[in-house]
N, CA, C and O of each residue as an XYZ file, in Angstrom:
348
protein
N      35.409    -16.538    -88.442
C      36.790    -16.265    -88.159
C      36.938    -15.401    -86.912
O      37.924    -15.477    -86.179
N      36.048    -14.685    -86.734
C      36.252    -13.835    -85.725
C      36.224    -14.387    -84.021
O      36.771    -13.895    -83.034
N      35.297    -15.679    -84.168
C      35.740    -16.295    -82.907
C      37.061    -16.678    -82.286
O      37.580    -16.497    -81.185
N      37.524    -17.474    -83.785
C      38.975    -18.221    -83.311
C      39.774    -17.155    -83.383
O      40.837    -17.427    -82.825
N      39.756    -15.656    -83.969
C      40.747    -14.873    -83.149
C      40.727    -14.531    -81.794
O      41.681    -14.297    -81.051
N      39.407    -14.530    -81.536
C      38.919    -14.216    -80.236
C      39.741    -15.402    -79.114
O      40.473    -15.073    -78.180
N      39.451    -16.551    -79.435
C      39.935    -17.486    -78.845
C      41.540    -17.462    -78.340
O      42.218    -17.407    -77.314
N      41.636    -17.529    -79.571
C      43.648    -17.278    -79.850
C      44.045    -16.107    -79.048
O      45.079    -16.222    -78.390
N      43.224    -14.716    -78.983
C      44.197    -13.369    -78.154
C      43.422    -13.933    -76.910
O      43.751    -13.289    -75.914
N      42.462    -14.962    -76.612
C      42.333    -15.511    -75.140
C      43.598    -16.157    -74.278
O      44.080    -15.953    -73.164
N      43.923    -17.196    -75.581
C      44.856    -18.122    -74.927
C      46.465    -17.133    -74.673
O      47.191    -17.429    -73.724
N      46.796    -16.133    -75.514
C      47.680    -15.176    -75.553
C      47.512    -14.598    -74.340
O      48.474    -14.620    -73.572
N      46.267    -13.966    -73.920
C      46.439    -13.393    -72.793
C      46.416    -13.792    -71.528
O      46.756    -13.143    -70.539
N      45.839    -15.325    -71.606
C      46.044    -16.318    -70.268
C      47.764    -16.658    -69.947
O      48.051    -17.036    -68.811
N      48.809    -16.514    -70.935
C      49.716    -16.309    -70.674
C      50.672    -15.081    -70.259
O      51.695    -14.979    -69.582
N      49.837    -14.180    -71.000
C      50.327    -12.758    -70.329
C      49.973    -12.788    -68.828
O      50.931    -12.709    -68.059
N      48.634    -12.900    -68.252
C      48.301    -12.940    -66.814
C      49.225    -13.638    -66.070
O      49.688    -13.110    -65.059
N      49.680    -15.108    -66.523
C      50.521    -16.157    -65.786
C      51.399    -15.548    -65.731
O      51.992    -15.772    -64.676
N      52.100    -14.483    -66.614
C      53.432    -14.258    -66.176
C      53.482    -13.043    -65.418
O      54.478    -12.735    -64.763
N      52.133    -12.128    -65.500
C      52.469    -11.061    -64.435
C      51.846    -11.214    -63.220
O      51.913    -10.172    -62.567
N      51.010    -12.499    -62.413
C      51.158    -13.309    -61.416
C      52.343    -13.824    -60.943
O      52.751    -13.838    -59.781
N      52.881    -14.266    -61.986
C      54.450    -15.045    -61.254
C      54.990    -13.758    -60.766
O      55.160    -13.490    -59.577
N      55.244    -12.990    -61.752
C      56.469    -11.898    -61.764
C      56.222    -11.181    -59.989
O      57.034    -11.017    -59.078
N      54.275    -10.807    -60.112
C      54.082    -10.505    -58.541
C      54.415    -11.015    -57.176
O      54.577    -10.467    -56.085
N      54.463    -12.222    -57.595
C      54.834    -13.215    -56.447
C      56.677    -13.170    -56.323
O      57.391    -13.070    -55.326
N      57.048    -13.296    -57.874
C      58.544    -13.661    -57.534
C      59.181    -13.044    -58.638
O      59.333    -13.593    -59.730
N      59.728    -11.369    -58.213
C      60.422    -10.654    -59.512
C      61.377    -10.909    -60.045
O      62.268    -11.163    -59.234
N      61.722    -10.991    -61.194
C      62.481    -11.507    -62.265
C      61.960    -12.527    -62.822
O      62.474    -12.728    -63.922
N      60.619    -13.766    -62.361
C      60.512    -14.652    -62.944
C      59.824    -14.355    -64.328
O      59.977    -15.222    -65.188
N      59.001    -13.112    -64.690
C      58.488    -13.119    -65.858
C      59.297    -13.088    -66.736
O      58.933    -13.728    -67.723
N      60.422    -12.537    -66.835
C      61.525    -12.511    -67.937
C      62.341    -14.172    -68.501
O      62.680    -14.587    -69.609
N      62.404    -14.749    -67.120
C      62.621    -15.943    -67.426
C      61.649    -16.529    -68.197
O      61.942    -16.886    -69.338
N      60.494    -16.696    -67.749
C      59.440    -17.353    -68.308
C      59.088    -16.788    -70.228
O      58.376    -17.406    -71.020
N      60.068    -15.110    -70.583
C      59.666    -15.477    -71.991
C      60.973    -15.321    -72.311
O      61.163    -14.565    -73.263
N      62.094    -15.880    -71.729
C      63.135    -15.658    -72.557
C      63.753    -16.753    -73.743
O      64.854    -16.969    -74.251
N      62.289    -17.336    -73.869
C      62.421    -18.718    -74.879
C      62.314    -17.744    -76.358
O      62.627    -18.206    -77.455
N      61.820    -16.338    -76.156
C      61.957    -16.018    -77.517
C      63.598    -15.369    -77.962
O      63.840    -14.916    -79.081
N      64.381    -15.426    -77.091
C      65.724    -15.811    -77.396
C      66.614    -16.854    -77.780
O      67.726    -16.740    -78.295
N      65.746    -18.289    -77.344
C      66.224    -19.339    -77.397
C      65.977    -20.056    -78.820
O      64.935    -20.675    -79.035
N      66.878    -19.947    -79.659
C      67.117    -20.207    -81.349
C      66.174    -21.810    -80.831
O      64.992    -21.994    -81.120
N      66.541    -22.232    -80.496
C      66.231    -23.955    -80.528
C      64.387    -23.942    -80.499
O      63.417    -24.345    -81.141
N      64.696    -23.293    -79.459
C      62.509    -23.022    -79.232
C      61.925    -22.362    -79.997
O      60.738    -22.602    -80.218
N      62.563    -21.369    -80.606
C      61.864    -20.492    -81.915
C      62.038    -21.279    -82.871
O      61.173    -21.137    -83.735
N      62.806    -22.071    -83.096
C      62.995    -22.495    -84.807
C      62.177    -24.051    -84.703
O      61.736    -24.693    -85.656
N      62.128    -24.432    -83.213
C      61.076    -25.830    -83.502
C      59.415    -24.999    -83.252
O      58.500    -25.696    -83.693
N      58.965    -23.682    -82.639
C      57.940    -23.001    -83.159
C      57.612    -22.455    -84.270
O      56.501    -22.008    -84.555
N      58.584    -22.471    -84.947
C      58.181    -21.591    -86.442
C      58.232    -23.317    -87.092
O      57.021    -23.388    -87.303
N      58.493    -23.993    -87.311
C      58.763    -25.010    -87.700
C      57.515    -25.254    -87.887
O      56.796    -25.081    -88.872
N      57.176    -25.959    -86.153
C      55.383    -26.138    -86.210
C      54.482    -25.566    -86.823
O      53.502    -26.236    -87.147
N      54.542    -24.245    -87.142
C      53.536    -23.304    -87.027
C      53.580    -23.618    -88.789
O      52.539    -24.028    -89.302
N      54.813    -23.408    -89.663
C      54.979    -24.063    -90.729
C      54.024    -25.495    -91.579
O      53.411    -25.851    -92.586
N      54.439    -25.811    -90.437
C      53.721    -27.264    -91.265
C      51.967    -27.142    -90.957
O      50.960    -27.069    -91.661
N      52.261    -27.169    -89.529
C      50.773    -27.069    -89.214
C      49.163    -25.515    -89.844
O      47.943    -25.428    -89.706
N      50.510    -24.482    -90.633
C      50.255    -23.943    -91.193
C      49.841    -23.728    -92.729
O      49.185    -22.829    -93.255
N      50.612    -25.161    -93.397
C      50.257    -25.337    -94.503
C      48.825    -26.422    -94.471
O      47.934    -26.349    -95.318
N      48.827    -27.229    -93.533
C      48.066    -27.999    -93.216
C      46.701    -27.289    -92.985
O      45.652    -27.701    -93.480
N      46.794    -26.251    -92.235
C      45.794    -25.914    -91.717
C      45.134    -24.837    -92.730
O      44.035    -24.355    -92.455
N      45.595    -24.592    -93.513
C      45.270    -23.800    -94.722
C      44.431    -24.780    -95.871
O      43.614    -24.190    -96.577
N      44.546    -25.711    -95.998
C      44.517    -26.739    -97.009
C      43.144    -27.180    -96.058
O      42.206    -27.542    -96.767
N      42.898    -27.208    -94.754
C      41.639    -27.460    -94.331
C      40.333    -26.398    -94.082
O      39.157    -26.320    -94.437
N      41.352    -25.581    -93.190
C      40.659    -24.751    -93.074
C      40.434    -23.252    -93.193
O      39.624    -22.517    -92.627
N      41.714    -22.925    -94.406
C      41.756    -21.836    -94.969
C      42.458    -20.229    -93.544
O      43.611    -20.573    -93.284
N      42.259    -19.377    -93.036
C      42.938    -18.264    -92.771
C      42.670    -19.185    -91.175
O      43.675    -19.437    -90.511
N      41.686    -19.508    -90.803
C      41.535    -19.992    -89.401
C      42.579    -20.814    -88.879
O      43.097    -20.660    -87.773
N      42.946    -21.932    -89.942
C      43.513    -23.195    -89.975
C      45.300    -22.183    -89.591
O      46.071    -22.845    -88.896
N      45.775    -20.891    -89.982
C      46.850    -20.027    -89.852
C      46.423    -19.847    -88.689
O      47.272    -20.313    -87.929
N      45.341    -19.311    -87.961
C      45.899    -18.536    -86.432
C      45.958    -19.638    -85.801
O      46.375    -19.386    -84.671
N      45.720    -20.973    -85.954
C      45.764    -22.045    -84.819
C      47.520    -22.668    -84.937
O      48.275    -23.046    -84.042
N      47.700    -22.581    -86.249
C      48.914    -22.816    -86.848
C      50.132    -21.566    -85.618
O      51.001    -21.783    -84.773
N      49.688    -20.713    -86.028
C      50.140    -19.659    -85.299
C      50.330    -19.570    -83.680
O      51.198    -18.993    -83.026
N      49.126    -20.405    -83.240
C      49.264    -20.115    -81.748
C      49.620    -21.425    -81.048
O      49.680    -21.658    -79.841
N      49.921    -22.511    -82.474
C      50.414    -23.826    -81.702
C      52.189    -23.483    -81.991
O      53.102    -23.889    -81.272
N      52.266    -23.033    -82.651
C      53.586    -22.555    -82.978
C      54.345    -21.853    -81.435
O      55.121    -22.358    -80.624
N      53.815    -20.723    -81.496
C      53.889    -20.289    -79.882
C      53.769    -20.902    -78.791
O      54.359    -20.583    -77.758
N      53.103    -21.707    -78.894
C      52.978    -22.364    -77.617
C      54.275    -23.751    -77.169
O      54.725    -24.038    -76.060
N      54.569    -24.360    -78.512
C      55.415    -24.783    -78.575
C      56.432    -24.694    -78.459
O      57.085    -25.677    -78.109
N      57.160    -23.214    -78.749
C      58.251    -22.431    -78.899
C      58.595    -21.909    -76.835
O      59.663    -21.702    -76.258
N      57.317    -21.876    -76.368
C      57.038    -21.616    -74.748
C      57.554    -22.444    -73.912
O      58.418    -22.392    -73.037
N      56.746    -23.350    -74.416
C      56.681    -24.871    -73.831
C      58.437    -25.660    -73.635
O      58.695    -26.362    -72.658
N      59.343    -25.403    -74.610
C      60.414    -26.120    -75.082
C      61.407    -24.283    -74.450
O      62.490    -23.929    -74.915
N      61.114    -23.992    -74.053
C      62.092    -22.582    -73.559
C      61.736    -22.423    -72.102
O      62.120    -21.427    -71.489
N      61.097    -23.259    -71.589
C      60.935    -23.299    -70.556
C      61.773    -24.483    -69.749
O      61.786    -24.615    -68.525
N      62.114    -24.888    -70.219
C      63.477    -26.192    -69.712
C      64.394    -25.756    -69.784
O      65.328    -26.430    -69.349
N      64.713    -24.377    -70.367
C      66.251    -23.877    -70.443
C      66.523    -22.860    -69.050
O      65.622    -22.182    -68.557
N      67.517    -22.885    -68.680
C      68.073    -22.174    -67.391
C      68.405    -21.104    -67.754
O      69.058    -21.375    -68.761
N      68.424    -19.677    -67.607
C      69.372    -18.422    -67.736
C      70.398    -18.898    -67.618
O      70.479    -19.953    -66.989
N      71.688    -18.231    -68.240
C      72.958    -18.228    -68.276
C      73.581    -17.224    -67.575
O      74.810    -17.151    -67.560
């Protein structure tokens, strides 16, 4: 287990870097880039994922099968909040 956390605060922090690269290059863009955790639509189809793929992933692979659940959830929730424009 201790790898795939390892893995998971990898992929977490390859997104932290991306956004304080952008932000260096072009200020204000890091805020844009997480303001999908405002965006009801991108959180609720990430928790959604993370849901299913969480029960799923429990039933295979027990607490591991949760942080992948967990970080596809997020990523999804990223991914889909990133098409939205500030208002």
């Amino acid at each position: 287990m201790g790898a795939t956390l390892l893995v998971a605060a990898m992929v977490i922090a390859a997104l932290v870097v991306r956004t304080a690269l952008a932000e260096l290059r072009e200020p204000g863009s890091g805020r844009r880039q997480w303001m999908f955790l405002t965006d009801r639509r991108a959180v609720s189809a990430g928790a959604l994922i993370a849901l299913v793929l969480g029960l799923l992933g429990w039933r295979q692979a027990g607490v591991e099968g949760l942080v992948w659940a967990g970080l596809a959830g997020i990523l999804v929730a990223f991914v889909m909040g990133q098409g939205r424009r500030p208002q």
